[in-house]
PALUMDO-552906 format. One record per atom (N, C-alpha, C): residue in three letters; y, z negated, x negated. Coordinates in steps of 0.001 Angstrom, whole numbers, padded with zeros to 6 digits, always signed. Each point is the difference from the previous one (the first is absolute). Layout:
BEGIN
alaYZX...
This chain:
BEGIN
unk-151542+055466-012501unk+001214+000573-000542unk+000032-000226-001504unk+000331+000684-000126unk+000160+000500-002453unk+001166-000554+000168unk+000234-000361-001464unk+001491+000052-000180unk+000422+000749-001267unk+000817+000933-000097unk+000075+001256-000682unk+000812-000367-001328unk-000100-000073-001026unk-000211-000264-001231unk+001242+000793-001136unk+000592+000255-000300unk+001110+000648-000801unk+000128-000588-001217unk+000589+001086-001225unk+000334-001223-001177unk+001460-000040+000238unk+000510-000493-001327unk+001235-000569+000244unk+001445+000998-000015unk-000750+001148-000108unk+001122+001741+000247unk-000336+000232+001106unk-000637-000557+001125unk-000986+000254+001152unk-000713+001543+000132unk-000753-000044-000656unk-000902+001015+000172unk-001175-000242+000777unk-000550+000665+000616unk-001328-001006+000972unk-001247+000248-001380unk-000377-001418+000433unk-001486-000271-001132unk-001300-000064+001058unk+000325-001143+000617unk-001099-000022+000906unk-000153-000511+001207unk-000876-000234+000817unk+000078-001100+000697unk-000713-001091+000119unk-000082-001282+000177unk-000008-001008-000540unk-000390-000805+001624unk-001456-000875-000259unk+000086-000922+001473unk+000751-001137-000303unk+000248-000648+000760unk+000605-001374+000477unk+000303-000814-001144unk-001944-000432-000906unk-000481-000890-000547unk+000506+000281-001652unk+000147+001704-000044unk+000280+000590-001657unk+001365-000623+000324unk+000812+000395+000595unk+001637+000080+000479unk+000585-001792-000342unk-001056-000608+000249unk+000282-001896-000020unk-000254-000146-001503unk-001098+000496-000556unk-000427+000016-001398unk+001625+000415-000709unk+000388+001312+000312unk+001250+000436-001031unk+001129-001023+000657unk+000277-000811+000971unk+001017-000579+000033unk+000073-001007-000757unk-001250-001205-000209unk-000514-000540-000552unk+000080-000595-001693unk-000095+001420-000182unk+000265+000383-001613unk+001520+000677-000153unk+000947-000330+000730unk+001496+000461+000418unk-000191+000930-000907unk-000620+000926+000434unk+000042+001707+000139unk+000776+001303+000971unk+000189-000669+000805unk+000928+000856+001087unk+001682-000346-000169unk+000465+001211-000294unk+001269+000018-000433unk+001039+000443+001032unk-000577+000488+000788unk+001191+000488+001904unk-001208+000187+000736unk+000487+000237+001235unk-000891-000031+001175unk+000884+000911+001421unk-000410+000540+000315unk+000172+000823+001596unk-000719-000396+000949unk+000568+000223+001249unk-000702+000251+001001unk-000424-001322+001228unk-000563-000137+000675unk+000192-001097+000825unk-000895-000457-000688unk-000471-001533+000064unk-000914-001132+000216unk-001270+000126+000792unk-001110+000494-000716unk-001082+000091+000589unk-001028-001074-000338unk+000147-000596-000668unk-001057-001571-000026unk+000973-000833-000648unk-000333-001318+000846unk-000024-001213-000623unk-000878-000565-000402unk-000260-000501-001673unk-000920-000180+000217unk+000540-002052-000599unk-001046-000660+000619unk+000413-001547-000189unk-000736-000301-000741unk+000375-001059-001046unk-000930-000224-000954unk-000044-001861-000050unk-000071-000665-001057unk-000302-001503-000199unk+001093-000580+000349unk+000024-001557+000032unk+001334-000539+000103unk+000299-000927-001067unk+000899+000110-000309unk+000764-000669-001369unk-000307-001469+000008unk-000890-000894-000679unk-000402-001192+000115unk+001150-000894-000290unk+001189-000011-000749unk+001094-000606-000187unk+001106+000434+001254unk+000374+001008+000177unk+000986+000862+000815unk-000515-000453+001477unk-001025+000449+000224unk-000888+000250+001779unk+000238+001360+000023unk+000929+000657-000816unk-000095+001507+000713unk-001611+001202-000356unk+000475+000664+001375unk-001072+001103-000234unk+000623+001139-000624unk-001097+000288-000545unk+000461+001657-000974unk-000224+000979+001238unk+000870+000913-000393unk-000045+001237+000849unk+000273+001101-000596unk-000477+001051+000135unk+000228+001338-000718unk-000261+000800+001163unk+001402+000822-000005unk+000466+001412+001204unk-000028+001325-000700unk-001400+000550+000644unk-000156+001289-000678unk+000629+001157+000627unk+000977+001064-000656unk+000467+000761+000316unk-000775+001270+000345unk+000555+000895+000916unk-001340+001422-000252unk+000467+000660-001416unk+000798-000083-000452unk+000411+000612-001321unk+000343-000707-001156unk-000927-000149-001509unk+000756-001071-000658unk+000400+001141-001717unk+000581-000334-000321unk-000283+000725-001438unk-000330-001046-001349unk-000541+000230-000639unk-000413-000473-000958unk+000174+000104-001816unk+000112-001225-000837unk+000238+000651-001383unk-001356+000688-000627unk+000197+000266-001704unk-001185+000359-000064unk+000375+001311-000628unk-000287+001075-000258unk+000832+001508-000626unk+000700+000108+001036unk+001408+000544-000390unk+000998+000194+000527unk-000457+001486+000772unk-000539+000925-000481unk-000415+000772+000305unk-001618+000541+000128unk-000209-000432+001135unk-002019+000365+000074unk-000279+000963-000149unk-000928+000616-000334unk-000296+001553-000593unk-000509+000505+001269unk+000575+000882+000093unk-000592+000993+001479unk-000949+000551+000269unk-000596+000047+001258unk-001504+000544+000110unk+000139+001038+000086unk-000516+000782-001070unk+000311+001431-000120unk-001321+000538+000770unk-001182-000482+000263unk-000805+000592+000804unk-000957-001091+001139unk+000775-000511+000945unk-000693-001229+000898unk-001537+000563+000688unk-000833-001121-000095unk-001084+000368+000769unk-000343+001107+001148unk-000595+000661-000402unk+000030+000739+001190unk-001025-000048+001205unk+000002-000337+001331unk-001158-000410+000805unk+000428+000402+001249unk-000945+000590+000640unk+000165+000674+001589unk+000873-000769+000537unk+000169-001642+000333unk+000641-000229+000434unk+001912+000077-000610unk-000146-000176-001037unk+001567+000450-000200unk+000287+001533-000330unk-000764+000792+000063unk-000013+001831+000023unk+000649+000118+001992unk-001300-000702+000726unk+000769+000368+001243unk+001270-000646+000493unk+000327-001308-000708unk+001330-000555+000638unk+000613+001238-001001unk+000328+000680-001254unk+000945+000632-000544unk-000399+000927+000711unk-000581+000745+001013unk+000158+001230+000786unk+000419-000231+001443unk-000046-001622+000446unk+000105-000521+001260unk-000830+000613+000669unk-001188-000019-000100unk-001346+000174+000756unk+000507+001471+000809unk+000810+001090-000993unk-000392+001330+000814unk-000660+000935-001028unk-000610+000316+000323unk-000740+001229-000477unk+000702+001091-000475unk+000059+000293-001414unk+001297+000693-000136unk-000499+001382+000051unk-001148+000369+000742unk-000241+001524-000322unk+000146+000661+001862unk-000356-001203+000606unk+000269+000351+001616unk+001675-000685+000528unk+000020-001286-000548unk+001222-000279+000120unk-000103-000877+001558unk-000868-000261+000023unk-000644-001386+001092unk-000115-001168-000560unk+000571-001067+000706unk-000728-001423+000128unk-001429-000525+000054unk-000638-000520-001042unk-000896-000566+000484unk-000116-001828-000368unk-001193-000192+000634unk-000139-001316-000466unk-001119-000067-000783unk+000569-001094-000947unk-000858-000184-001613unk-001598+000504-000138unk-000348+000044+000981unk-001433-000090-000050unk-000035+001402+000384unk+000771+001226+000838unk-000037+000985-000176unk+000005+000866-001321unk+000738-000583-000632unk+000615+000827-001206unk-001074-000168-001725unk+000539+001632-000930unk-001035-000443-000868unk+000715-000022-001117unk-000230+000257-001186unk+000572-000232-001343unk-000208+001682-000555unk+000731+000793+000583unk-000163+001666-001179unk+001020+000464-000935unk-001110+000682-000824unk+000404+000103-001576unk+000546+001597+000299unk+001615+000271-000181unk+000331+001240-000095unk-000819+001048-000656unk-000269-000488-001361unk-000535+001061-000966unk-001337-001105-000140unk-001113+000844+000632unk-001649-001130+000183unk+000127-000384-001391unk-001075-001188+000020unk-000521-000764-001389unk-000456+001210-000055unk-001256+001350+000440unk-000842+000677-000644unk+000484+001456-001024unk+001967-000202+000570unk+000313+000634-000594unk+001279-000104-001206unk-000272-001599-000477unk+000535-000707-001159unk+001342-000889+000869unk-000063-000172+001438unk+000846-001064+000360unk-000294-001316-000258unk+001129-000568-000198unk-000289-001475+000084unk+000479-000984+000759unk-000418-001314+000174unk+000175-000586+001022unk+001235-000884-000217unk+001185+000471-000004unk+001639-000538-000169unk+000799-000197+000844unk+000859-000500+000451unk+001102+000130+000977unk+000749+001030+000076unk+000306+000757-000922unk-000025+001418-000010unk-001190+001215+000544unk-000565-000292+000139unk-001494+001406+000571unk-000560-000652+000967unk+000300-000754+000698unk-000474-000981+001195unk+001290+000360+001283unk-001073-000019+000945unk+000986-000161+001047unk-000872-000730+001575unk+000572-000371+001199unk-000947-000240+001253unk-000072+001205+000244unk-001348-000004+000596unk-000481+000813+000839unk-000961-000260+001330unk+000193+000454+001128unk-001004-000462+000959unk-001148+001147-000471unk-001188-000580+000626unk-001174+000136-000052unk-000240+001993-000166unk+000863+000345+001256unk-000027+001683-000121unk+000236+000401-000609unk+001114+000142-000720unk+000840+000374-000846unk-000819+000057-001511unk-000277-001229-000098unk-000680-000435-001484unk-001366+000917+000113unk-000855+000135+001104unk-001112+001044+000428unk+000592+001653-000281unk+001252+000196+000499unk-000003+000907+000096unk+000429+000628-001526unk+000493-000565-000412unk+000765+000350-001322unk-001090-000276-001092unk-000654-000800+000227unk-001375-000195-000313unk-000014-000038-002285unk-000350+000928-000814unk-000283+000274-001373unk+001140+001013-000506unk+000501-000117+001438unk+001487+001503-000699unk+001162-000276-000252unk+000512+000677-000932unk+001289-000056-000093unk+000996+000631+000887unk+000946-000795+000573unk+000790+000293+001013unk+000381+001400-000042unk+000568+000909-000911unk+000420+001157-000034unk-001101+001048+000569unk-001408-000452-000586unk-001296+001089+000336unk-000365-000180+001674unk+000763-000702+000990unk-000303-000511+001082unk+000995+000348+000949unk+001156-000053-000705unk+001489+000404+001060unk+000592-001369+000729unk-000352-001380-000730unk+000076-001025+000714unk+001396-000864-001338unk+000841-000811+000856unk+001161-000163-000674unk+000224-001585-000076unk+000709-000740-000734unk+000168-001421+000232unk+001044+000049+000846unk+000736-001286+000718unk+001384-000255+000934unk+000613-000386-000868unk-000315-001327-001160unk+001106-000230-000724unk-001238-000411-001266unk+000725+000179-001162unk-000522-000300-001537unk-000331-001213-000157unk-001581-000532-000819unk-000244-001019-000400unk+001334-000248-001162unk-000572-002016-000041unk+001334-000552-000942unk-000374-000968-000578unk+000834-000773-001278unk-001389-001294-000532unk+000909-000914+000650unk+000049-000659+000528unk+000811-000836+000560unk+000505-001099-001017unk+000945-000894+000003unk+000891-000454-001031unk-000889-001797+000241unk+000796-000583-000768unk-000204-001680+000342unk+000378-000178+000915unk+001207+000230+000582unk+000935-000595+001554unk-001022+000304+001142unk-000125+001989-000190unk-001436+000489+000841unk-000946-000664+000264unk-000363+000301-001354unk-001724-000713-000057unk-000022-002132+000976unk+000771-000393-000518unk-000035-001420+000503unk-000037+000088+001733unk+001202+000848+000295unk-000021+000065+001324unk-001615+000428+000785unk-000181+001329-001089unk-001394+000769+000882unk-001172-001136-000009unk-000373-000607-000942unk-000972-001276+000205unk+000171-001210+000950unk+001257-000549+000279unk+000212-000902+000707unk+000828+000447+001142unk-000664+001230+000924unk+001125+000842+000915unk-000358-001003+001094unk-000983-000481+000499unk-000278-000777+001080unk+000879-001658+000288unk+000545-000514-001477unk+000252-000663+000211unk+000898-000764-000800unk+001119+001227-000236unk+001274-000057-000247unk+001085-000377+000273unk+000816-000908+000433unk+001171-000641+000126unk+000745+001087+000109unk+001281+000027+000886unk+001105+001107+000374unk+000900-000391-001696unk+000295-001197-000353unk+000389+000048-001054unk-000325+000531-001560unk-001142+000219+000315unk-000787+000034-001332unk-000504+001667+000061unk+000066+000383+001448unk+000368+001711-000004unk+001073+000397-000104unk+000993-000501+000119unk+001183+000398+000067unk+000324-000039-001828unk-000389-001055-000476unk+000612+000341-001662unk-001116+000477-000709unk-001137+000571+000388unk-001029+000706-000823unk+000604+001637+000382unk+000173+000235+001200unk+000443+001260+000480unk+001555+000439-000585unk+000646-001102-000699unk+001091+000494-000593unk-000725+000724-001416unk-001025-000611-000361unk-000184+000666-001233unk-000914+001101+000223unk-000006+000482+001280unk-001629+001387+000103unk+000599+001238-000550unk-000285+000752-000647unk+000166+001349-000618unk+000287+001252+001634unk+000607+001149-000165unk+000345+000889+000820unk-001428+000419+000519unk-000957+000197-000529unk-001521+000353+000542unk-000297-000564+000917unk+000606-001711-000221unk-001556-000963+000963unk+000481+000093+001595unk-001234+000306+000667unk-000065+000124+001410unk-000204-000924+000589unk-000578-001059-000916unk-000993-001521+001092unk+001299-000383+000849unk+000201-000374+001479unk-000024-000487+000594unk-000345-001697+000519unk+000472-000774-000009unk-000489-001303+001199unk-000524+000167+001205unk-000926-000303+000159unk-000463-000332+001714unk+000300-000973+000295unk+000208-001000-001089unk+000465-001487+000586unk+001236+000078+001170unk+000795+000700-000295unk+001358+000431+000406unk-000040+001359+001458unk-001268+000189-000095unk-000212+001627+001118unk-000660-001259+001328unk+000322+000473+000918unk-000816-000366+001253unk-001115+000859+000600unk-001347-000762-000759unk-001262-000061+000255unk-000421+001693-000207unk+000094+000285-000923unk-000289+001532-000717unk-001647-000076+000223unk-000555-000874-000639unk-001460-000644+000243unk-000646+000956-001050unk+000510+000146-000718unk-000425+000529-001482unk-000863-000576-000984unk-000417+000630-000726unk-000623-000953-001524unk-001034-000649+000768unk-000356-000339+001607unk-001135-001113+000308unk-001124+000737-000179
């Protein structure tokens, strides 16, 4: 489990394991906190006192630092977060598949000055991407279901860490998703058996 990272306007920055999360408490860097208690973590015991240190990590902490983090105006782009932002359907048949079905196609081909963006990208299963093959959709009669999108910070954080997301930490990333984003939780679906 991550623990999801905000600055101090809570904007999502990142996510953060266990060990970074103890580091910023450490250096009393964390300025509020959400969400339940997902580690304790125990540390030395006070040679004068007897007490033990303890630090309770929240799934949500925010942090100082720029008040305002500069936004990822263009996040990595990689099959695996292309198919969670399409939720593993194929947007030219409009089927489910699973990850290993599906491919990475370029609306307008690289051979005909596309490029490889979150914009000109979309899933595709295996046929589809065959069939549509070096053409442009119009010369073919073949249509998208819904429009590629660049997905935002709130997006993007969710689409990388979709497997293993906290209901809390979807719930306030999904307050900030733009009208486009489609991703979905499976955490939350009963046994879709997706993405395997």
């Amino acid at each position: 489990m991550y623990i999801l990272r905000l600055n101090t306007a809570g904007q999502p920055v990142e996510w953060l394991t266990w060990q970074e999360a103890v580091c910023l408490y450490s250096r009393e860097l964390v300025h509020w906190s959400l969400g339940d208690i997902i580690y304790r973590i125990h540390g030395g015991y006070n040679r004068l006192l007897g007490d033990r240190t303890v630090v309770e990590l929240p799934s949500i902490i925010a942090c100082g630092g720029k008040r305002l983090f500069p936004s990822r105006n263009n996040p990595a782009l990689s099959n695996y977060s292309l198919f969670e932002r399409d939720n593993y359907q194929c947007l030219y048949c409009g089927h489910y598949y699973k990850r290993r079905e599906l491919t990475r196609d370029h609306i307008i081909p690289k051979s005909k000055g596309g490029v490889d963006n979150w914009m000109n990208v979309v899933a595709a299963c295996r046929r589809c991407n065959q069939h549509k093959g070096d053409h442009l959709l119009e010369h073919i009669n073949l249509s998208l279901i819904a429009l590629p999108y660049r997905p935002n910070a709130a997006e993007y954080l969710a689409l990388i860490n979709s497997n293993r997301i906290l209901p809390e930490q979807e719930d306030y990333l999904s307050s900030q998703f733009s009208r486009n984003c489609r991703w979905k939780s499976r955490n939350r679906e009963s046994g879709t058996g997706l993405g395997s």
